[in-house]
C-alpha positions as CSV (number, residue, x, y, z in Angstrom):
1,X,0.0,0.0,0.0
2,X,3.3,2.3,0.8
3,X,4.3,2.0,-2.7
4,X,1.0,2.5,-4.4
5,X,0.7,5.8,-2.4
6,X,4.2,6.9,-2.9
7,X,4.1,6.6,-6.7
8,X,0.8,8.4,-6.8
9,X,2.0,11.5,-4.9
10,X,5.2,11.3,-7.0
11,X,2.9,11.1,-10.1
12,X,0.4,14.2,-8.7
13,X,4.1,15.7,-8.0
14,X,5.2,15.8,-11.1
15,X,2.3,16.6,-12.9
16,X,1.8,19.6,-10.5
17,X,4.9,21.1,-11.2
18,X,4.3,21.0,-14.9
19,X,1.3,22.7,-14.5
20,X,2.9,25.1,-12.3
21,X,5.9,25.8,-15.2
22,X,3.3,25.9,-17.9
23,X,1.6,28.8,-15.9
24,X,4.6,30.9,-15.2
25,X,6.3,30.3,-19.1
26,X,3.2,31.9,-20.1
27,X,2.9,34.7,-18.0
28,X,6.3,35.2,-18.5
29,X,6.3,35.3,-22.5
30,X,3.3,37.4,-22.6
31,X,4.9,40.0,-20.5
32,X,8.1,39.9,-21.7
33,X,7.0,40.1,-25.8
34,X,4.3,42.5,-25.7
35,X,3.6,45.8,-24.1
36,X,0.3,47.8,-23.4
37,X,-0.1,51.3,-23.2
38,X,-3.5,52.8,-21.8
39,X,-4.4,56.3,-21.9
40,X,-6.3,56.7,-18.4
41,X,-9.6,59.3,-18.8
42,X,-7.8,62.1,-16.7
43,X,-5.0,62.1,-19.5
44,X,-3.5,65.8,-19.1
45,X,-4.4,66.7,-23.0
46,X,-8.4,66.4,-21.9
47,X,-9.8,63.5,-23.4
48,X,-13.0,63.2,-23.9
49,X,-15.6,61.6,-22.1
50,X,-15.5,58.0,-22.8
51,X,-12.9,57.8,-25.3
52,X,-9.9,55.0,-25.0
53,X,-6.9,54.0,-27.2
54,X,-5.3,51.3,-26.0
55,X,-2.1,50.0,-28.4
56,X,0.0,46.8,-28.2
57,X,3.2,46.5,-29.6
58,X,6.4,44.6,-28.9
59,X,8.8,46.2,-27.2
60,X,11.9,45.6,-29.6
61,X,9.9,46.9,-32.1
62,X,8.2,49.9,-31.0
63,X,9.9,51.1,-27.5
64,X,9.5,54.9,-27.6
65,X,5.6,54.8,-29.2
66,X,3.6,57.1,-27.6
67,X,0.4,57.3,-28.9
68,X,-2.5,60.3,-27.7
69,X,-6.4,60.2,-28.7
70,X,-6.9,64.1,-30.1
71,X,-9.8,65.7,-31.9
72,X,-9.0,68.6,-34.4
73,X,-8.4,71.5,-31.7
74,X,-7.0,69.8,-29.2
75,X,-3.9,68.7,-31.8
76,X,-3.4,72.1,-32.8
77,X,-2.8,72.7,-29.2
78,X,-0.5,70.0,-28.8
79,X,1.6,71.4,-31.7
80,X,2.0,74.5,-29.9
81,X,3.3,73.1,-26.5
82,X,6.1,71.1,-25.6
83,X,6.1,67.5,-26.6
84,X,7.0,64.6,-24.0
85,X,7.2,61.2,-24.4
86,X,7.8,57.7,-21.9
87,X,12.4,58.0,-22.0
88,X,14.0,54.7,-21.5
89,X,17.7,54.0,-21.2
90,X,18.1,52.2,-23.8
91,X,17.5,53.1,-27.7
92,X,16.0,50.5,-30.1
93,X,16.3,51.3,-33.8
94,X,13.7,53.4,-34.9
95,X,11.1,51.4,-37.8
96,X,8.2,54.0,-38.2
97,X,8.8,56.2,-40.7
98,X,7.2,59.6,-41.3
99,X,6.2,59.9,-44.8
100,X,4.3,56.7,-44.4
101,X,1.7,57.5,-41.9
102,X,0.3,54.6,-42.1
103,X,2.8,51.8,-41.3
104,X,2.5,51.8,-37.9
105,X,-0.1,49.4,-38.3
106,X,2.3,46.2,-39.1
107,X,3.5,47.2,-35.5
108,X,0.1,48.3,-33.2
109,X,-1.4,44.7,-33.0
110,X,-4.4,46.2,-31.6
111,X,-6.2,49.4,-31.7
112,X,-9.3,49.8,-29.4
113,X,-11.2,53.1,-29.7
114,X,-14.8,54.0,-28.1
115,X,-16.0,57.6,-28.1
116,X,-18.7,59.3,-28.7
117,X,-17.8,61.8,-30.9
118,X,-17.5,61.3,-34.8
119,X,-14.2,62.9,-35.7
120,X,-10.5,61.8,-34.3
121,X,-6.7,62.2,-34.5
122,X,-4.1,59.9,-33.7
123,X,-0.7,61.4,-32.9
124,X,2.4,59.1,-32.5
125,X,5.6,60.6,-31.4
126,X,8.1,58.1,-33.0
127,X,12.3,57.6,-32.0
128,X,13.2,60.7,-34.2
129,X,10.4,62.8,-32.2
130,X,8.7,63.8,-35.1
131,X,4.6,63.4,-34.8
132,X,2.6,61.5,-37.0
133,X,-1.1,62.0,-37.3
134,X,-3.9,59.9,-38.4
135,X,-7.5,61.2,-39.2
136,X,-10.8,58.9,-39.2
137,X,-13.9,58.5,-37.7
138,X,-14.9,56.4,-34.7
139,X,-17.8,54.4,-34.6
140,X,-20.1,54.5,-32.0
141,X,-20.2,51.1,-29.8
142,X,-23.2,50.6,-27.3
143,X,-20.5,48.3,-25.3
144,X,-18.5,50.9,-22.8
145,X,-15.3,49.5,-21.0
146,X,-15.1,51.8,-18.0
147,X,-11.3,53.1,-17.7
148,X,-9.5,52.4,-14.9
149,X,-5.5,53.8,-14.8
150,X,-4.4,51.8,-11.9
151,X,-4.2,48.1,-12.8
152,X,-7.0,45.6,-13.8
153,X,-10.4,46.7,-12.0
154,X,-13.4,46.1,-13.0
155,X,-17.2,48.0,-12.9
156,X,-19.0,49.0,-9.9
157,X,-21.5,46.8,-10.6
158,X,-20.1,43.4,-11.3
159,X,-18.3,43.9,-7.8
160,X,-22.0,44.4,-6.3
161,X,-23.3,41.4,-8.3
162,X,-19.9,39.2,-6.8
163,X,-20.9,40.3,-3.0
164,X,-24.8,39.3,-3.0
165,X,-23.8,36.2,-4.6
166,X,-21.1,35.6,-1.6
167,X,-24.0,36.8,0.8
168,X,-26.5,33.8,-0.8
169,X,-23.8,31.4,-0.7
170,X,-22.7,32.4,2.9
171,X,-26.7,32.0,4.1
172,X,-27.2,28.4,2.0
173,X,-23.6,27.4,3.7
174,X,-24.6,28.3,6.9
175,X,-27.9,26.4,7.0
176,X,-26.2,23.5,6.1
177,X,-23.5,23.6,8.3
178,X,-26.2,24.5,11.3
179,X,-28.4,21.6,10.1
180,X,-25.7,18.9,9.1
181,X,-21.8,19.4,9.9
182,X,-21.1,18.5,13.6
183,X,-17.8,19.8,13.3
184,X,-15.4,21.8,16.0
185,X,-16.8,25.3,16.7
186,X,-13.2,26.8,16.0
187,X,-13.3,25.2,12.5
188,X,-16.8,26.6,11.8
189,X,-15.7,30.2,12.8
190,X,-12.5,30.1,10.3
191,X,-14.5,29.4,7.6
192,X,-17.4,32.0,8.8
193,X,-14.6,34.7,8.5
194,X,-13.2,33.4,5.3
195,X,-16.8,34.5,3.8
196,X,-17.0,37.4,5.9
197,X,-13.6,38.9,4.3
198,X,-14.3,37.8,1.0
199,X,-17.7,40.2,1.2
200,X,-15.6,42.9,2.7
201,X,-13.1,42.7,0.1
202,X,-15.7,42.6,-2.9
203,X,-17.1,45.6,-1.1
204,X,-14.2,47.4,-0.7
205,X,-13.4,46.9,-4.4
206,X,-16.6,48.3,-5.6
207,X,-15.9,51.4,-3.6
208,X,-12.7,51.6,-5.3
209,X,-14.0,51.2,-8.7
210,X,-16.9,53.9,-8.2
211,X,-14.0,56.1,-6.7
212,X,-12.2,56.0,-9.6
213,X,-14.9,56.4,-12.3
214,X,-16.1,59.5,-10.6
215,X,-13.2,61.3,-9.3
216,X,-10.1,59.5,-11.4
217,X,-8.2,58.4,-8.3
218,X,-8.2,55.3,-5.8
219,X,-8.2,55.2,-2.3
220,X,-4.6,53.6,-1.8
221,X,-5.6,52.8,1.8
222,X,-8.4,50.5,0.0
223,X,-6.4,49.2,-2.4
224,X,-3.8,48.0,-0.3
225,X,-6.7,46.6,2.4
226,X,-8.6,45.0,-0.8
227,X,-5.2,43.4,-1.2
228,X,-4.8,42.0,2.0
229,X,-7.8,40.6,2.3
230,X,-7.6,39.2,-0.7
231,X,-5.0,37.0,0.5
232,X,-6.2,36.2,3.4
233,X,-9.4,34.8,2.0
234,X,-7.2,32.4,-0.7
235,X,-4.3,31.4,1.5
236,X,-7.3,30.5,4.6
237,X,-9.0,28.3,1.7
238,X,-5.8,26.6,0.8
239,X,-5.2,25.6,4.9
240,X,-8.6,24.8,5.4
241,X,-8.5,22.5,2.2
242,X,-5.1,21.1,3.8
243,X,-6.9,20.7,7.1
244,X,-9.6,18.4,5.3
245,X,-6.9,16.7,3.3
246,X,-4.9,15.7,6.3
247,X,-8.4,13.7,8.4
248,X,-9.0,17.0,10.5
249,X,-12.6,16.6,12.2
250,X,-13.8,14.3,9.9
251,X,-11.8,11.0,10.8
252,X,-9.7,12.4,13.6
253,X,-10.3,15.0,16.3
254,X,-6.9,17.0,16.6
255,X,-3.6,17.4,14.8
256,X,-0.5,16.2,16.6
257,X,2.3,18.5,17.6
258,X,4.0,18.5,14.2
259,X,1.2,19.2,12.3
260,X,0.3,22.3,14.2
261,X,3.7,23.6,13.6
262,X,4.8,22.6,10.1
263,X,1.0,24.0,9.3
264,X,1.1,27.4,11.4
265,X,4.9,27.8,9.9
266,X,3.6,27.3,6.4
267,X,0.7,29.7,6.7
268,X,2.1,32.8,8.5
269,X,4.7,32.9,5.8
270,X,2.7,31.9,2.6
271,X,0.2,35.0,3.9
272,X,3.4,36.7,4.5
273,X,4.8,36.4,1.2
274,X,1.3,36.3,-0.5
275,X,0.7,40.0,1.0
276,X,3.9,41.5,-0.2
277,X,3.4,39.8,-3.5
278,X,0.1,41.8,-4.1
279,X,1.3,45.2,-2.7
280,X,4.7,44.8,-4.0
281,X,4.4,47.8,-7.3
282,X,2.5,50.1,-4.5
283,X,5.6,49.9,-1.9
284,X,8.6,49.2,-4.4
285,X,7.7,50.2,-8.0
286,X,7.0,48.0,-10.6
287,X,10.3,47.4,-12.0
288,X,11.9,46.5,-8.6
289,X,13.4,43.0,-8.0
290,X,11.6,42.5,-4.6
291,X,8.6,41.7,-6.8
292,X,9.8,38.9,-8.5
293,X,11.2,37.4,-5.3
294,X,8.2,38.1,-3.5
295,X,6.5,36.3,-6.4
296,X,8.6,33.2,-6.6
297,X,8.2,32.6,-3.0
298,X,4.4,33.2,-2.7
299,X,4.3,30.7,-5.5
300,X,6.7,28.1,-4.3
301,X,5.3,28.0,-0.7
302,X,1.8,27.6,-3.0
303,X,3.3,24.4,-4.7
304,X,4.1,22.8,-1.5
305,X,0.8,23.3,0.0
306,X,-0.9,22.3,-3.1
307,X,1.3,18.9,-3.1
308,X,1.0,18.5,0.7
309,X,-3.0,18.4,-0.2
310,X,-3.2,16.2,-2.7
311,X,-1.0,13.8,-0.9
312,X,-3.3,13.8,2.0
313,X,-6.3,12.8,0.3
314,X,-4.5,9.5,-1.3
315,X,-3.2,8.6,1.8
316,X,-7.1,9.0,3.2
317,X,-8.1,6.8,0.5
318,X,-5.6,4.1,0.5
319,X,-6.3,3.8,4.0
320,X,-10.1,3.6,3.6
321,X,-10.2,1.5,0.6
322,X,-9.1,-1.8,2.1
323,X,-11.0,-1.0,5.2
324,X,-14.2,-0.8,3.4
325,X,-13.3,-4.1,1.2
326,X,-13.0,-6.2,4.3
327,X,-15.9,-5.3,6.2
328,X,-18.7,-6.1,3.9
329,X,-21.5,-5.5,6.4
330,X,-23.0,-2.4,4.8
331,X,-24.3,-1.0,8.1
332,X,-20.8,-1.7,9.8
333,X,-18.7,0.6,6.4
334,X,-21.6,3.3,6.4
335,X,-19.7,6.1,7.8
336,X,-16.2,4.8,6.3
337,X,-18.2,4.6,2.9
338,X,-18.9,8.3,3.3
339,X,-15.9,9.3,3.6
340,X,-14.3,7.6,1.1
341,X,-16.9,8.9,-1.5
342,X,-16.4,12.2,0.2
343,X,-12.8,12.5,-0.2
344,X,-13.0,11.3,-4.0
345,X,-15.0,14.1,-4.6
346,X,-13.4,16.3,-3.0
347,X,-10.5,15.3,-4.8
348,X,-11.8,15.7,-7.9
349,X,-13.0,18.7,-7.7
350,X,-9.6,20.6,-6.4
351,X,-7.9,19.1,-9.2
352,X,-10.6,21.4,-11.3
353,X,-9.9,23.9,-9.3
354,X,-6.1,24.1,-9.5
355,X,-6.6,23.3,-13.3
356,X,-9.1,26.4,-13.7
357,X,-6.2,29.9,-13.2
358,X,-4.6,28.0,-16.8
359,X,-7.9,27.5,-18.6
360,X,-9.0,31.3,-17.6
361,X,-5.6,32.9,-18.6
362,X,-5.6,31.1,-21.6
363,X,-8.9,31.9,-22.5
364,X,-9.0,35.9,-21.5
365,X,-6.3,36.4,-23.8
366,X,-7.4,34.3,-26.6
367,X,-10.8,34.2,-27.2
368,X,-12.6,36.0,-24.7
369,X,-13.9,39.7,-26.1
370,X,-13.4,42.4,-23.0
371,X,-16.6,43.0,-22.9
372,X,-17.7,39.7,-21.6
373,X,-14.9,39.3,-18.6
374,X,-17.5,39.3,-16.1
375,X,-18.3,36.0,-17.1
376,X,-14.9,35.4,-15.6
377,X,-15.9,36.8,-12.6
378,X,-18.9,35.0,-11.8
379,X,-17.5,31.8,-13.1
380,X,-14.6,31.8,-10.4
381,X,-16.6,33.5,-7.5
382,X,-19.5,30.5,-7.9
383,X,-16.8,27.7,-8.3
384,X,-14.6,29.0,-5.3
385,X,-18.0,29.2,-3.5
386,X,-19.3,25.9,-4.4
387,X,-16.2,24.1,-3.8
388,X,-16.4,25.3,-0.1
389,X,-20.1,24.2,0.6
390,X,-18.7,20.4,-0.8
391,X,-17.5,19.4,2.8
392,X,-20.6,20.3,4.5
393,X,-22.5,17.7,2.0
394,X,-20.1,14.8,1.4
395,X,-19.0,14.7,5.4
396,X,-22.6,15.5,7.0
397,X,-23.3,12.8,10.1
398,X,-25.4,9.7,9.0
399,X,-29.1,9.4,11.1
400,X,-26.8,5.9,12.9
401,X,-23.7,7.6,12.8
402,X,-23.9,11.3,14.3
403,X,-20.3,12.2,14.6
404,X,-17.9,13.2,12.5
405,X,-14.8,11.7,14.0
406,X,-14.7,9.0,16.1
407,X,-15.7,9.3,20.4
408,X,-12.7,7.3,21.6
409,X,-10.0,8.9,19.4
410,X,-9.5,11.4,22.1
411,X,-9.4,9.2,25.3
412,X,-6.9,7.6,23.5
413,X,-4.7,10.7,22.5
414,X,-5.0,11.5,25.8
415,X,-3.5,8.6,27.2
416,X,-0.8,8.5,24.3
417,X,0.4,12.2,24.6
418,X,-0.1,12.3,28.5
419,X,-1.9,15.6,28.3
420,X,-5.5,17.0,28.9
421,X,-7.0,18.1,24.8
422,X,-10.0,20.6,25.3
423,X,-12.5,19.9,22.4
424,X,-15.2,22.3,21.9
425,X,-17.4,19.6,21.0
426,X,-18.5,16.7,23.3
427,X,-20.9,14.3,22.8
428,X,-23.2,13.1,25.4
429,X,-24.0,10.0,23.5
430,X,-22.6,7.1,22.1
431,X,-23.1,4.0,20.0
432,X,-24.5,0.2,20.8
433,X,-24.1,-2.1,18.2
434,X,-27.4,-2.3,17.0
435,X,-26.8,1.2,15.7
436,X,-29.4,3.1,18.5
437,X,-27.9,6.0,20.1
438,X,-28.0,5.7,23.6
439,X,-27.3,8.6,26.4
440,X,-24.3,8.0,28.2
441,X,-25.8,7.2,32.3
442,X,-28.7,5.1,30.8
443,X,-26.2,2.4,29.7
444,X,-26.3,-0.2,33.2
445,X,-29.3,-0.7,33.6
446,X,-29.9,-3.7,31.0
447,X,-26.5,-5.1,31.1
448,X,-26.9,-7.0,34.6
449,X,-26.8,-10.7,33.5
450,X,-24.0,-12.6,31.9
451,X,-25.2,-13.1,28.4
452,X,-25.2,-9.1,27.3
453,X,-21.4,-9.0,28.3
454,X,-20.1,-11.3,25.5
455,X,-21.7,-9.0,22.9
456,X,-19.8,-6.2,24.5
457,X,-16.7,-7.9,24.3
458,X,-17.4,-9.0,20.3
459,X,-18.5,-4.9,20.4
460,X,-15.0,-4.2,21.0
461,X,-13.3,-6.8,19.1
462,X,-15.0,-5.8,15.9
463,X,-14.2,-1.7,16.8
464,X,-10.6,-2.9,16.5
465,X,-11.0,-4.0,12.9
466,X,-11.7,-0.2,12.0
467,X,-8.1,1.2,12.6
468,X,-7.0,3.6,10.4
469,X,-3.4,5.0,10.6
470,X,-3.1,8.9,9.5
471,X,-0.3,11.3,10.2
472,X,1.1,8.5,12.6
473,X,-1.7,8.5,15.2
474,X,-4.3,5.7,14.8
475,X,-7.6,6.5,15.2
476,X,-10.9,4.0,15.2
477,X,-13.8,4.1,13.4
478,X,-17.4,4.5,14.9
479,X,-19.9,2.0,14.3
């Protein structure tokens, strides 16, 4: 069973990390070959209302482009005041030429324009700083793109559309785990404030966004809270999946001493890193190299935690499969059935969503038209959302099997660690092995003669059979 399980994580290993290098060579190539310049809506020369040009070249073609969305008057005063244009250190050889205006198109890749007005004028400043114009006419799109200067934001009201979704989720989630998940009130609260900060960040975010349609500017402060919260709310969804992955309240009650650490040492610096990561261009500037460390290590620290999840649920399943293989008796494997169906769903379904980021940055710069990117949005807020309400489902407590994890487990850890473990949930009944639930104290009065004991001893004998080994601590199965 050892080497089944150790070639399968070595398997989900590698094909992890491929993923994860597939991701990054892409991001990489698209940033390194091409280059976007957007004019913002407060662009000093007074656009107007509505109007965008937004050009991508490459930049070892086209570095010192510099290209300005002018009617008729407003040119005339740009001819009469100082040029400026975007200096870089280096020089690239210059391959726009001014008496043909128009060969600049073998170079833009992409010209976006939306404006209400019917006349415009291009300028382009090329490497000899000599300006070339282009006149045409701009027709009129219903669509409207909202501008936004500082990074990829997006309207006011697909932000508002995100955070009542969250709040119906967050209600349905709720009721279920009210109605259904007898887990650990500690582990209920985490993932309360997980959907609590994803709310506030969505919120926070659509103040932004109506900030700067109205007034041109962000709130840094929000930005930079958005940010954090952001964070929080993915790298608390990666432990709490780990949690899951490694038996916590489902087919064990606690984590042993390692755990805890190697899992609050993971976390704190993953959040860490993550944090820096996002506000890195506000604190350092885009082109600083603390970015890209910040980057690697937010991602690295991601890859281990992924693996470390992935691994868990094998080892979960290995462990259950036999189990469930040698006790036939279908009332006897009922709650080890559950879970094993629960953790192969479970399993499933974070390989979709590890799988997703790719399909969605390969499809947004493909195929996908700008104006239908809220699909995006919705798509990943309802999957992220759903694939949190699958654990209240798949590990909800049978009508014969009311726990979640198993009522001896801790009086053994107890008596294996030699210390006292608090749990904020204890039950006040227990099982008989004709599957009633019976409350603990009401348990002497029928066992007096010597004929109900030998059951209790074959009670025990079959509990035995139900050991499961995870993380090193063995745990046994309720009946």
């Amino acid at each position: 069973m050892k080497t089944v399980v150790l070639k399968t994580n070595l398997g989900v290993f590698i094909l992890s990390f491929l993923v994860l290098v597939l991701i990054q060579c892409y991001q990489v190539n698209v940033h390194e070959e091409t280059s976007t310049y957007v004019l913002p809506l407060h662009f000093s020369y007074g656009l107007v209302k509505g109007a965008k040009i937004e050009i991508e070249f490459t930049c070892d073609e086209a570095i010192s482009l510099y290209a300005v969305l002018l009617n008729s008057q407003q040119l005339q005063d740009l001819l009469k005041a100082e040029l400026s244009y975007p200096k870089k250190s280096y020089v690239h050889p210059c391959k726009i030429q001014t008496q043909n205006r128009f060969e600049f198109k073998n170079y833009i890749k992409k010209v976006i324009n939306i404006s209400k007005t019917d006349q415009y004028t291009i300028g382009i400043l090329n490497c000899k700083q000599e300006l070339i114009t282009i006149d045409g006419k701009v027709h009129y799109q219903n669509t409207f793109r909202p501008e936004f200067p500082e990074g990829k934001q997006y309207s006011p009201e697909i932000y508002g559309c995100a955070s009542i979704i969250n709040i119906l989720f967050f209600i349905i989630w709720t009721r279920l785990l009210v109605k259904n998940w007898k887990i650990r009130k500690s582990f209920q609260i985490c993932i309360w404030l997980i959907f609590l900060a994803k709310n506030a960040q969505l919120i926070l975010n659509m103040i932004n966004s109506v900030q700067l349609l109205t007034k041109k500017q962000s709130f840094q402060t929000i930005s930079v809270i958005s940010n954090i919260l952001h964070a929080l709310v993915r790298d608390s969804t990666l432990i709490l999946v780990l949690l899951i992955a490694l038996g916590f309240t489902t087919v064990r009650s606690t984590l042993t001493i390692n755990e805890k650490i190697t899992i609050s040492i993971y976390s704190i610096l993953y959040t860490f890193f993550d944090i820096f990561n996002l506000n890195c261009e506000e604190t350092f500037g885009k082109q600083s190299n603390k970015c890209t460390t910040f980057y690697l290590i937010s991602n690295g620290l991601h890859f281990f935690i992924t693996f470390a999840i992935i691994a868990g649920f094998n080892g979960i399943l290995e462990q259950l499969r036999p189990q469930i293989e040698r006790n036939g008796i279908p009332n006897k494997t009922e709650a080890q059935h559950q879970f094993y169906i629960g953790y192969q769903k479970i399993r499933c379904y974070f390989f979709y969503y590890l799988v997703i980021p790719l399909i969605i940055l390969i499809v947004q710069s493909t195929v996908l038209h700008w104006s239908r990117e809220w699909l995006i949005v919705l798509f990943t807020e309802l999957f992220e959302l759903f694939f949190l309400l699958l654990p209240s489902y798949y590990f909800r407590p049978l009508i014969t099997n009311p726990f979640l994890y198993f009522e001896v487990y801790q009086e053994k850890y107890q008596m294996d660690k030699g210390f006292d473990f608090e749990s904020d949930y204890e039950p006040d009944y227990v099982h008989t092995e004709d599957n009633d639930i019976q409350i603990d104290g009401d348990d002497g009065e029928d066992c007096d003669d010597g004929d109900d004991a030998e059951p209790e001893n074959e009670n025990k004998d079959v509990k035995q059979e139900f050991n499961i080994d995870i993380g090193g601590l063995e745990s046994s199965d309720f009946i």
